[in-house]
C-alpha positions in Angstrom: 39.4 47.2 51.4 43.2 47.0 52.6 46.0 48.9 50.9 47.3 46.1 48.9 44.0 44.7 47.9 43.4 48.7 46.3 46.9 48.5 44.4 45.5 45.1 42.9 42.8 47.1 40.9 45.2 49.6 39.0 46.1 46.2 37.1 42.9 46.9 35.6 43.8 50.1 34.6 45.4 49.8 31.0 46.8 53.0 30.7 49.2 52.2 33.8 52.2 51.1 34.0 51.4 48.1 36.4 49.4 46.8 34.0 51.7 46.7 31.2 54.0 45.8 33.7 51.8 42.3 33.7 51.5 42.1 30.1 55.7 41.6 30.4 55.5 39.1 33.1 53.0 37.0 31.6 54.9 37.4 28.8 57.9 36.1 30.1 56.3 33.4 31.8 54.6 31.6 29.2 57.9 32.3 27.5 59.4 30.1 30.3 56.5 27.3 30.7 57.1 27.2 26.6 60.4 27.2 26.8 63.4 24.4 26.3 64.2 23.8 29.7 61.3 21.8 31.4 59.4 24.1 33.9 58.0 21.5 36.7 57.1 23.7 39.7 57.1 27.0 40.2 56.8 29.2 43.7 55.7 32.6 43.5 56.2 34.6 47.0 54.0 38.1 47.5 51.8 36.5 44.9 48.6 38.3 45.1 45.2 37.1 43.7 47.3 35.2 41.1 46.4 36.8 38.2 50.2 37.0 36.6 50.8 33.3 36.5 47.2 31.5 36.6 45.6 33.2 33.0 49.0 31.9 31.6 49.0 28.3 32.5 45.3 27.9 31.2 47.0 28.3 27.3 48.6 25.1 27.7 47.6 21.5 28.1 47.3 19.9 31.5 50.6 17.6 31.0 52.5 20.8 30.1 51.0 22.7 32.9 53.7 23.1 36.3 53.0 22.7 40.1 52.2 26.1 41.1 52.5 27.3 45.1 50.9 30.8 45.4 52.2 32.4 48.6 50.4 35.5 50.1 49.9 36.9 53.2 46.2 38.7 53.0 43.4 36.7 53.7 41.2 38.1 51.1 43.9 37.9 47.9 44.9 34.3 48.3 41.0 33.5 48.6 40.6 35.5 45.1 43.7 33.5 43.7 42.1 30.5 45.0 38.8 31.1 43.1 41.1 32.3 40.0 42.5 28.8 40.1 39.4 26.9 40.5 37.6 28.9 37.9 40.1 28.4 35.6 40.7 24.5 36.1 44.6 25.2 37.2 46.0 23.2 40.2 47.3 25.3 42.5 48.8 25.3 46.4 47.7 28.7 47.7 49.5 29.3 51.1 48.2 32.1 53.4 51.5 33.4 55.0 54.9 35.8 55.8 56.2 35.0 52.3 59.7 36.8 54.2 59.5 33.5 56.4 61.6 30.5 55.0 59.2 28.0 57.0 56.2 29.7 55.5 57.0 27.6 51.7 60.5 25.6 52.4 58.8 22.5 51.9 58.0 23.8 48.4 61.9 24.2 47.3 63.1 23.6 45.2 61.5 24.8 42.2 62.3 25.6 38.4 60.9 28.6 38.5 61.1 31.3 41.7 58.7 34.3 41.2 59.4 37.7 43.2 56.9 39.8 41.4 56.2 43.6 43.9 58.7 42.4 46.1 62.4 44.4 45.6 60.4 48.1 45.5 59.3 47.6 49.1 62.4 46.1 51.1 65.4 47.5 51.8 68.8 47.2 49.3 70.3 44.7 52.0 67.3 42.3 52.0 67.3 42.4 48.1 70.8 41.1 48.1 69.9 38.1 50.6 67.1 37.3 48.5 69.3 37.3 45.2 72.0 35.2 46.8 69.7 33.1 48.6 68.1 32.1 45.3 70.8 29.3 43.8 69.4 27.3 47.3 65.7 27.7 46.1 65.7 26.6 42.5 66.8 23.3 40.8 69.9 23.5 38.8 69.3 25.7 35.6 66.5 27.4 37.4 65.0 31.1 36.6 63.9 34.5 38.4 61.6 36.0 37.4 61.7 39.6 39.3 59.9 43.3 39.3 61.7 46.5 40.1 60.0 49.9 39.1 62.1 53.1 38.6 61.9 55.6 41.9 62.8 59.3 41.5 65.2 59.3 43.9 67.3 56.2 42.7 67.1 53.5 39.8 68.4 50.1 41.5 67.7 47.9 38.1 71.3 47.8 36.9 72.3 47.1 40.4 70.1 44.2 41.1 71.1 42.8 37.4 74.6 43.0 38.5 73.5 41.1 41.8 72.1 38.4 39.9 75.2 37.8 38.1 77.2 38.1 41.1 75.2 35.1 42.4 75.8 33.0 39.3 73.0 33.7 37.3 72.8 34.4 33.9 70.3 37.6 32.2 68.3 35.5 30.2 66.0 39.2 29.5 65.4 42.7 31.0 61.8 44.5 29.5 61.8 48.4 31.1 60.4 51.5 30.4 63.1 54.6 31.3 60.9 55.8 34.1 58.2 52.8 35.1 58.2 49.1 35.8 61.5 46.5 35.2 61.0 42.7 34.6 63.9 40.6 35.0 64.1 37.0 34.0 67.8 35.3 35.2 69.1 31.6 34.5 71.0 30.1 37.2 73.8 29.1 35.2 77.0 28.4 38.1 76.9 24.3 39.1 78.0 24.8 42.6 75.9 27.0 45.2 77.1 27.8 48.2 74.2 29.9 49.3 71.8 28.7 52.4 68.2 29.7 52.6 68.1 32.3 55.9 65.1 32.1 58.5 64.0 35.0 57.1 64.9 36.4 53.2 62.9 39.8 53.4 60.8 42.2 55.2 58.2 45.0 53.6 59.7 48.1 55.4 60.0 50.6 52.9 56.3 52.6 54.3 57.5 52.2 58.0 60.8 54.2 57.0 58.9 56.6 55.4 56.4 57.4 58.0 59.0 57.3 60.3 61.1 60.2 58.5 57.6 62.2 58.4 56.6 62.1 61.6 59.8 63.0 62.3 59.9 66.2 59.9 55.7 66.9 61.1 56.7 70.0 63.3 60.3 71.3 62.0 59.8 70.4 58.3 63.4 70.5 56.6 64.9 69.3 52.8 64.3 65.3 53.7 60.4 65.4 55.1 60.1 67.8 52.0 61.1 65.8 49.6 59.7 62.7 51.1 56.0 64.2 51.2 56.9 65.6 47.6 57.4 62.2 46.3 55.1 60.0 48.2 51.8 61.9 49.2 50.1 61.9 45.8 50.5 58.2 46.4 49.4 58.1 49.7 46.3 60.5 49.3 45.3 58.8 46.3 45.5 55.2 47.8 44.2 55.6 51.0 42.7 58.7 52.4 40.8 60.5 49.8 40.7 64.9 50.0 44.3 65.6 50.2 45.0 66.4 53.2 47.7 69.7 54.4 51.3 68.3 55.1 50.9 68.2 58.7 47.6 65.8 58.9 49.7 63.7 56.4 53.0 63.5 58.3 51.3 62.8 61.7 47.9 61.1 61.9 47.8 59.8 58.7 51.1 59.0 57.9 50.9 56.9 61.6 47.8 54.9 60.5 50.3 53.6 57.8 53.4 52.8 59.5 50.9 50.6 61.8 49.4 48.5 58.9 52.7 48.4 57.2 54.1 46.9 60.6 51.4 45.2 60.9 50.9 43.4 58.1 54.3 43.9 55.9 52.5 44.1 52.4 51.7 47.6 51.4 53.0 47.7 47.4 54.1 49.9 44.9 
């Protein structure tokens, strides 16, 4: 079982806040597919096994019911969003792929609704930005985001990103938080001109490769970053991936490699 495959099963986990962190989005979605403004097609990039947008579409009749293009890169979770599809009579385009890549879904734009669930918590502040201002070229006019952002210890971006979205012409049409847990944005493209063009490439997952950069880094000489890098990230990492915890210098070296290699690798390790 990969990384990201693991992180899918703490939505099964009620108590957590990635689980009520679904509840919101599918909340918000059937919201939108309800909603006054006709919701045709939607395009959902990182999108997992599916399960925030599929169970949704199955409460409303088949002529109500949008074009839905799943994008994901692993194998084994677009399979599972496949047979979530199929099992739940849903029409949907599941495309194994870099959803970072503009050729991997440009023939899919544009679309009423763009998805970027697990997305802005893994790439870096500059790539966010791109992908913000890059959205106006992805939707049709007077379409929605709908976005995730989870609070990190060491900085709270929401209010930054919000701000970024209305920057780029959109209009908040809700924000659901909890002070210290997930954020769910939903934001109306409201500006009628957009100047924005869709880059080769909108993101990349690096947030793991930085990290296990700056602990290898810190693995002999320790010092106040490495410190409070491991402090912050190794419950995570132990409990994830590797089982016993292990003492600060397994984790910064060996282990802490065998992560920035998948997350180079592959580009989809979540939080």
């Amino acid at each position: 079982m990969t990384d990201w495959q693991e992180w899918h099963g703490h939505y099964d986990d009620r108590g957590s806040s990635l689980s009520r962190r679904l509840s919101v989005v599918q909340q918000r979605l059937d919201e939108l597919v309800s909603g006054e403004v006709s919701v045709r097609r939607i395009l959902s990039l990182c999108a997992g096994d599916g399960r925030d947008i599929l169970p949704v579409l199955t409460r409303h009749p088949d002529e109500q019911r949008p074009e839905v293009a799943l994008v994901e890169l692993d194998p084994a979770l677009a399979a599972a969003a496949e047979r979530r599809a199929a099992d739940a009579g849903v029409a949907a385009t599941v495309v194994v792929g870099d959803a970072g890549l503009a050729t991997t879904w440009q023939g899919t734009v544009p679309v009423d609704l763009l998805m970027l669930c697990g997305i802005f918590g893994n790439i870096s502040e500059a790539d966010i930005r791109n992908t913000i201002d890059a959205a106006c070229a992805m939707l049709q006019p007077g379409g929605s985001v709908l976005w995730t952002r989870g609070y990190f210890t060491h900085e709270d971006l929401r209010p930054q990103i919000r701000q970024w979205f209305s920057v780029a012409g959109f209009t908040e049409s809700s924000f659901d938080s909890e002070p210290t847990g997930y954020g769910v944005g939903v934001h109306r493209l409201t500006s009628k001109t957009c100047a924005a063009t869709v880059p080769a490439r909108l993101f990349s997952f690096i947030r793991f490769c930085q990290l296990c950069s700056s602990l290898r880094r810190g693995a002999d000489g320790g010092g106040p970053c490495s410190d409070y890098l491991l402090k912050l990230f190794s419950p995570f990492l132990v409990h994830r991936r590797f089982g016993p915890p292990y003492t600060r210098r397994q984790l910064a070296t060996r282990q802490a490699a065998q992560i920035s290699c998948y997350a180079t690798e592959n580009g989809t390790i979540r939080l």
